[in-house]
C-alpha positions as CSV (number, residue, x, y, z in Angstrom):
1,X,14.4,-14.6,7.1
2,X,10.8,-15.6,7.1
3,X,9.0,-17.0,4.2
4,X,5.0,-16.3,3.2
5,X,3.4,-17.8,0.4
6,X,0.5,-16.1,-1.7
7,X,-1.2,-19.3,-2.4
8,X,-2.5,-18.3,-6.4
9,X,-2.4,-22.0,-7.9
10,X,0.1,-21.6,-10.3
11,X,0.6,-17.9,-10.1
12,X,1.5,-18.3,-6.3
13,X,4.7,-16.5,-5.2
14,X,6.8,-15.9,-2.1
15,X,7.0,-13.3,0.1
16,X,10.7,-12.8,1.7
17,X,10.8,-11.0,5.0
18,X,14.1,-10.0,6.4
19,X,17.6,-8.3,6.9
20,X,20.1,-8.1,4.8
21,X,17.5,-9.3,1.6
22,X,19.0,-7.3,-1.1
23,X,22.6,-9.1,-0.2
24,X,21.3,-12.0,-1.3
25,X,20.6,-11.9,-4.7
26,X,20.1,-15.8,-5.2
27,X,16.9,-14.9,-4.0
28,X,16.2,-12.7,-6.9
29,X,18.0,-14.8,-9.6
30,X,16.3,-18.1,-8.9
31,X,12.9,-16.5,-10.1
32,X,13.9,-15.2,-13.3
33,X,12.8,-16.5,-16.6
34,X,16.3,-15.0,-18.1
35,X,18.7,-13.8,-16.8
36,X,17.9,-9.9,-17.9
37,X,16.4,-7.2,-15.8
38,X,16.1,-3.7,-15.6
39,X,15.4,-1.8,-12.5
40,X,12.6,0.5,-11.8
41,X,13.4,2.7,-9.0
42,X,13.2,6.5,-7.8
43,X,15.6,9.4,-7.4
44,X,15.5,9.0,-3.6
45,X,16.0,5.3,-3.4
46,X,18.3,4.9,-6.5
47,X,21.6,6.3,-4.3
48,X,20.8,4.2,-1.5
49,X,20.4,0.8,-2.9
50,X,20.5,1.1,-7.1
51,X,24.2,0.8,-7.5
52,X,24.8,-2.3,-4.4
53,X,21.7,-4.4,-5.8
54,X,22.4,-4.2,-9.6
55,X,26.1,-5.0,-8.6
56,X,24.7,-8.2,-6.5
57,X,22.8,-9.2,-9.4
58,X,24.9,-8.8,-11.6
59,X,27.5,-11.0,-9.6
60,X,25.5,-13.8,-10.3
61,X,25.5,-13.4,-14.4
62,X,22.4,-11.4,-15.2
63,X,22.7,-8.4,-17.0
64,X,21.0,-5.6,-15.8
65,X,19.5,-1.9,-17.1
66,X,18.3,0.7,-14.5
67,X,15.2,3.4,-14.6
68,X,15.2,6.0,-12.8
69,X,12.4,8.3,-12.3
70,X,11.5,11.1,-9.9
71,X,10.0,10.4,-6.8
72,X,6.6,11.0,-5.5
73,X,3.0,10.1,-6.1
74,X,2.7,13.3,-8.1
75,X,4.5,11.1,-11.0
76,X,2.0,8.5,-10.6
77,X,0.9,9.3,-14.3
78,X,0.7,8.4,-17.5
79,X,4.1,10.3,-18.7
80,X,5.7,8.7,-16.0
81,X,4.6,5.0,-17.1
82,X,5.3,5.9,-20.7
83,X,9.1,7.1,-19.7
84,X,9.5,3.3,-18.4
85,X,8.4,2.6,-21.9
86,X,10.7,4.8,-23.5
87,X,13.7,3.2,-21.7
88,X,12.4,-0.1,-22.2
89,X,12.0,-0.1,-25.5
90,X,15.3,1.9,-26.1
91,X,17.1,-0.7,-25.0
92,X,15.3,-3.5,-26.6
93,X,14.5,-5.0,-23.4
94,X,12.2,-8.2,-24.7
95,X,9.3,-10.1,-23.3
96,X,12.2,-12.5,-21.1
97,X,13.3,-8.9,-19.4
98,X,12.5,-9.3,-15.9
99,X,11.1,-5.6,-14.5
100,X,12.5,-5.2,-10.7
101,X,10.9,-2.5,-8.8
102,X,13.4,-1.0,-6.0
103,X,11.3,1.5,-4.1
104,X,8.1,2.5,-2.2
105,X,4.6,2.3,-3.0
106,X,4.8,4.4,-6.2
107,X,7.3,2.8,-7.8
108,X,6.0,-0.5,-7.2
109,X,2.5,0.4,-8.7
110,X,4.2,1.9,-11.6
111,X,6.4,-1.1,-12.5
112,X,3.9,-3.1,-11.7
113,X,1.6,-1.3,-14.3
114,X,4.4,-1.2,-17.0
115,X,5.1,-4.8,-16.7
116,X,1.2,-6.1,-17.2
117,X,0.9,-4.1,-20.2
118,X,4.4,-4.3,-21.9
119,X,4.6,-6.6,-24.7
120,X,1.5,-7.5,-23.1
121,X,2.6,-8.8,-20.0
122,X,6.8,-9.7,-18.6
123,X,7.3,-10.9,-15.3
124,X,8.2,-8.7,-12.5
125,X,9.0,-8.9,-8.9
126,X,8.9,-6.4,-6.1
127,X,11.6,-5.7,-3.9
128,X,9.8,-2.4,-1.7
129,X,11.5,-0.4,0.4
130,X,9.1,1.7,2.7
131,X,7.2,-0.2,5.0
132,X,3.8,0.9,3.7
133,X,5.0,-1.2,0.6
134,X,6.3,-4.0,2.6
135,X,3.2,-4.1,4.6
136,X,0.4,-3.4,1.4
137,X,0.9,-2.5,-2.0
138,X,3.7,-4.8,-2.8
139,X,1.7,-8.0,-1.9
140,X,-1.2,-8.7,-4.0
141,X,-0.8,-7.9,-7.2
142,X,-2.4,-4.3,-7.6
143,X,-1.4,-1.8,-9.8
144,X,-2.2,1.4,-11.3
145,X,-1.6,5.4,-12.1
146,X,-3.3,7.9,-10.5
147,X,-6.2,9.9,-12.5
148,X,-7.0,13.8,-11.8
149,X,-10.1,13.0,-11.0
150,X,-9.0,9.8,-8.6
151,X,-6.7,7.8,-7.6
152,X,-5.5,4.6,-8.9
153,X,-8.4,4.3,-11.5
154,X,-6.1,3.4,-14.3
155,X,-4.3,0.1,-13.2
156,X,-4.4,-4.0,-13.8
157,X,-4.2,-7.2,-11.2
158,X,-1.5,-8.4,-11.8
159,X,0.7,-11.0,-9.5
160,X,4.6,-10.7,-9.0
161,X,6.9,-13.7,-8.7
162,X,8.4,-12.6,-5.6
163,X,8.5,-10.0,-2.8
164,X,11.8,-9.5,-1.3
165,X,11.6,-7.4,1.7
166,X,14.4,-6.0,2.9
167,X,13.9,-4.6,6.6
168,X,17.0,-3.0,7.0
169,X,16.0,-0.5,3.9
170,X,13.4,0.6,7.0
171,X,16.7,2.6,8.2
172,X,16.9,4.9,5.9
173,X,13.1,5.9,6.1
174,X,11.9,9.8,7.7
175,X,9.9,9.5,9.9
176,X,6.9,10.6,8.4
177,X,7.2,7.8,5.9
178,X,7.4,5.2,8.6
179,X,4.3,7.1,10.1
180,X,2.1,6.3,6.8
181,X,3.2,2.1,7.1
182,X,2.0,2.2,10.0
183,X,-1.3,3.3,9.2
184,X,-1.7,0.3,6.8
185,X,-0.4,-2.0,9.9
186,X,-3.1,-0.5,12.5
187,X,-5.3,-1.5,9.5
188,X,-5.1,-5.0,9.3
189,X,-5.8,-5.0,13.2
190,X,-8.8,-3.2,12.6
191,X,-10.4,-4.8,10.4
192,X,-9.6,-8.8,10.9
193,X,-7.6,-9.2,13.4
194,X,-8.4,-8.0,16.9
195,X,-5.1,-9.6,18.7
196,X,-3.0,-7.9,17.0
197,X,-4.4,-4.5,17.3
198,X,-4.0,-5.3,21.0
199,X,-0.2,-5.9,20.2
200,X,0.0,-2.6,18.7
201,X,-1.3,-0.8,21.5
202,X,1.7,-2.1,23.6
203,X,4.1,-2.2,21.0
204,X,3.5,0.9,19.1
205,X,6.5,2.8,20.9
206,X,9.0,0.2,20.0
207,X,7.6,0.5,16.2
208,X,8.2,4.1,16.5
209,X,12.3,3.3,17.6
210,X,12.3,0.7,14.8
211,X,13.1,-1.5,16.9
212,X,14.0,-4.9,14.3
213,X,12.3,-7.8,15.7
214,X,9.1,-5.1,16.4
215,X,9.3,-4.4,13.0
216,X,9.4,-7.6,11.5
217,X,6.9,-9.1,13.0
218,X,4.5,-6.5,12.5
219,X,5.4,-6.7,8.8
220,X,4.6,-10.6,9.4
221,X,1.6,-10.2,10.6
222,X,0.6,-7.8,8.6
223,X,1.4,-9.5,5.3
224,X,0.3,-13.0,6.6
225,X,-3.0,-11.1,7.0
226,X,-3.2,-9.8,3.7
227,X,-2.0,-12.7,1.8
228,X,-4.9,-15.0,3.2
229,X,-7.6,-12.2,1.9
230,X,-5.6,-11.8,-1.3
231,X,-5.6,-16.0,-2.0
232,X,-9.6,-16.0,-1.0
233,X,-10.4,-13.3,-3.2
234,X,-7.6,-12.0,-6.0
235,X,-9.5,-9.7,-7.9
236,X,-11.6,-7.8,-5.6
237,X,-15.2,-9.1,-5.7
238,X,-15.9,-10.4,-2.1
239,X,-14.1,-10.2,1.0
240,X,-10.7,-8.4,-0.5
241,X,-12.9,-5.2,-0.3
242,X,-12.5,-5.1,3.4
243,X,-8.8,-3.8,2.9
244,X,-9.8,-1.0,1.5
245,X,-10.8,0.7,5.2
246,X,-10.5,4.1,5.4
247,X,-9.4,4.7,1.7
248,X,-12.5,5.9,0.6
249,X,-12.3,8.9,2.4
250,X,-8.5,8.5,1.9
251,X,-8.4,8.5,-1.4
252,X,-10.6,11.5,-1.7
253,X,-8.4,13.8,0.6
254,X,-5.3,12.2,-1.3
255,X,-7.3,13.8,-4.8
256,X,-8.9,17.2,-3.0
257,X,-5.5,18.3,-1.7
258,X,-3.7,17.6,-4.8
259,X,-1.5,14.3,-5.0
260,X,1.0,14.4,-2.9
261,X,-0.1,16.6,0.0
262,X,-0.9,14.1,2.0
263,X,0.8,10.8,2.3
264,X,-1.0,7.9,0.9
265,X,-0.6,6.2,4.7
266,X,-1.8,9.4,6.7
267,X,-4.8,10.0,4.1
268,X,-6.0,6.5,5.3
269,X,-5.1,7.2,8.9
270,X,-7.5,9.9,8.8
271,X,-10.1,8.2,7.0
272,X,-10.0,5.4,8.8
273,X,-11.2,7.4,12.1
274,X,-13.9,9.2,9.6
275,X,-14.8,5.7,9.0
276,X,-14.6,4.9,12.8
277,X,-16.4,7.4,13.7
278,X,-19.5,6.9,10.8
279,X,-19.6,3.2,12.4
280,X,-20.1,4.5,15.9
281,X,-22.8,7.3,14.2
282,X,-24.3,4.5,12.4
283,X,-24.9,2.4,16.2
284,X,-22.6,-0.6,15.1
285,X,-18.9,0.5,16.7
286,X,-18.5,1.8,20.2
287,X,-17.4,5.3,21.2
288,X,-14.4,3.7,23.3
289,X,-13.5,1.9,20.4
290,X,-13.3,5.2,18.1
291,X,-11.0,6.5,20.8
292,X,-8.6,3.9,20.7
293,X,-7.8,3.8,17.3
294,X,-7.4,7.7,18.0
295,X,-4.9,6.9,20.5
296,X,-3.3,4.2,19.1
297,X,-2.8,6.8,15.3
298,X,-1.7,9.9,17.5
299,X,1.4,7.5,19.1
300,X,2.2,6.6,15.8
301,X,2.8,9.9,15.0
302,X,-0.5,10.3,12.0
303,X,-2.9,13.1,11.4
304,X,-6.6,13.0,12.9
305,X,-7.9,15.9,11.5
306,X,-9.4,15.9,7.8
307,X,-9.1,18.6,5.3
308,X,-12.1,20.8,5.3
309,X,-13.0,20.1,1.8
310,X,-16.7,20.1,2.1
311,X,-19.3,17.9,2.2
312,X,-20.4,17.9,-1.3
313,X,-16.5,18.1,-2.7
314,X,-15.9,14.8,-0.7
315,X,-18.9,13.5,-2.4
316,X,-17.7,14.4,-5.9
317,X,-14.7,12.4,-4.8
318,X,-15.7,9.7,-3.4
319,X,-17.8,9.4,-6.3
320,X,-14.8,8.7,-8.7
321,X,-13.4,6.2,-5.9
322,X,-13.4,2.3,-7.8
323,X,-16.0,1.1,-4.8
324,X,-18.6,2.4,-6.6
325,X,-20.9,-0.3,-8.2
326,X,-24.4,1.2,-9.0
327,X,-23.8,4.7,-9.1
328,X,-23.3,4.0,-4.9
329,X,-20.7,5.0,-2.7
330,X,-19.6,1.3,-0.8
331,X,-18.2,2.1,2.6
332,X,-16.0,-0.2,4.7
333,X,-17.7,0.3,8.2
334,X,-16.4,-1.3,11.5
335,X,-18.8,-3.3,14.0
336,X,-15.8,-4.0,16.5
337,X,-12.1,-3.9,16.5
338,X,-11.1,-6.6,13.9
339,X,-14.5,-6.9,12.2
340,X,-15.4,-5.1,9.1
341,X,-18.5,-5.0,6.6
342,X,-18.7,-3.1,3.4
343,X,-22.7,-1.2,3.0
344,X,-24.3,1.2,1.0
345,X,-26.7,2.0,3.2
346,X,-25.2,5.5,4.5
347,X,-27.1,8.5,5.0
348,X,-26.3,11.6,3.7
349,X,-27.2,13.6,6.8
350,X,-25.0,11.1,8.5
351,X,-22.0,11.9,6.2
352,X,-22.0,15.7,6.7
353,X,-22.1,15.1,10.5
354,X,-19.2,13.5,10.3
355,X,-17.1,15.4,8.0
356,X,-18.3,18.9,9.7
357,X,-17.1,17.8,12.6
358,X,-14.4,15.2,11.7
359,X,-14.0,12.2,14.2
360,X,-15.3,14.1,17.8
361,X,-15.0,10.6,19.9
362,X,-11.2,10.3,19.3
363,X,-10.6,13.2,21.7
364,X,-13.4,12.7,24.4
């Protein structure tokens, strides 16, 4: 097992990386106020792990309540969230009730949600099961619903005590799942870390077999990455924003196609070689550069092609994305592999060329 640390003063918290994880329950236990919890999970996971974890925990004396809801990030809602409520409140679960969410990004951002707003705030840690949760959403305290008109607008920071990462749930993944993680690893590599987007490049195929020790380290890396940013800058106002490559235009095919469509993982795949290819438009990325990361998202087995959704529908999009601040769209751009910067400055003319003609340097 390897051990992170979110360093957040006193809110700090570990990150546990691993196999075998959810055997281990001490783990779990040792951070709970009480010894009460209820599990959030889905009605994919809940068969796979539900019954084995609340049985571990429940080994060691804490008594435990389960939540099942359907899977997807069509339930990302507000009926959703208020179900957890429901249950929650049902069974007088109290301010010492520890939420646990067992699942992938969805369930993780709903739990996460419910518990910063539930008696006005309970404890929660998040124990993720996909690897674009192991890798992203679990670590760093966002959370939210989705809106109609955008995603995750309606949502709270708010830090977990732990994250226990199991990497043996990885098994149990389809393969187009474990193709949206590994959009959010390729990211890290793109935007602040140049070595190990080299590392992918050679290693992608053995991420592909889930290979283990491939696996964990990338999920090392990759949270070691994001867990620096997230302790420089918790809430989003500086440098944080640099993780948020390619979801601009990811979020807006995520809301044009209707949530769900797309994976949340190849949404970003595709917009990060929008965003890839607007850099190199823009004259600060090279065109060899926009072909790699082409090559590098085709072996992983992700989407390069956008939705045809129209210049000015992508605009009406973009405009509900959260990265606008002045009535201005904020784009993550790339100068080189494993450097990022967020402008403004984007011209309209160079927008439409891009999404007309989607990201032509990947395939020359």
């Amino acid at each position: 097992m390897q051990t992170l640390n979110v360093a957040l003063g006193a809110r700090s918290y570990p990150i546990y990386i691993g196999a075998g994880l959810l055997a281990r329950p001490e783990l779990i236990v040792e951070k709970l106020p009480q010894k009460k919890a209820a599990i959030v999970t889905n009605a994919t996971v809940a068969p796979l792990y539900l019954a084995s974890l609340q049985a571990a925990l429940e080994s060691r004396g804490v008594s435990v309540v389960s939540i099942t809801m359907p899977d997807g990030e069509a339930y990302k809602t507000w009926e959703t969230l208020n179900r957890i409520f429901d249950t929650l409140l049902e069974l007088r679960c109290e301010r010492g009730t520890t939420l646990i969410a067992l699942g992938g990004g969805v369930v993780g951002d709903l739990a996460g949600f419910a518990a910063a707003v539930y008696q006005r705030g309970v404890p929660y840690i998040q124990v993720p099961t996909t690897l674009l949760a192991q890798v992203d959403s679990a670590v760093g305290g966002k959370t939210a619903i989705n809106h109609p008109l955008g995603k995750n607008m309606i949502g709270a920071f708010y830090q977990p005590l732990a994250v226990v990462s199991d990497t043996d749930t990885l098994g149990t993944l389809p393969p187009r799942e474990l193709a949206a993680g590994l959009a959010e690893v390729i990211k890290y590599g793109l935007i602040r870390d140049a070595p190990f987007f080299e590392w992918l490049e050679v290693n992608m195929s053995r991420l592909a077999r889930r290979e283990p020790e491939a696996l964990a380290y990338a999920i090392e890396r990759s949270c070691a990455n994001k867990a620096e940013v997230v302790a420089r800058d918790e809430l989003e106002t500086g440098p944080r924003a640099l993780l948020n490559f390619g979801h601009t235009f990811g979020h807006a095919i995520e809301a044009g196609t209707g949530f769900g469509a797309w994976l949340h993982g190849e949404a970003v795949a595709t917009g990060m070689l929008l965003a890839a290819e607007l850099s190199h438009r823009l004259g600060l990325l090279a065109a060899a550069d926009v072909r790699r990361l082409g090559a590098l998202l085709k072996e992983a087995g992700l989407p390069l092609d956008p939705p045809r959704l129209g210049l000015e529908r992508y605009l009406e999009l973009m405009g509900h994305d959260k990265k606008v601040a002045g009535g201005r769209i904020h784009f993550v751009l790339l100068k080189r592999i494993g450097e990022a910067s967020v402008s403004s400055e984007v011209p309209r003319a160079a927008l439409a060329d891009v999404l007309d003609a989607g990201p032509v340097h990947a395939r020359a």
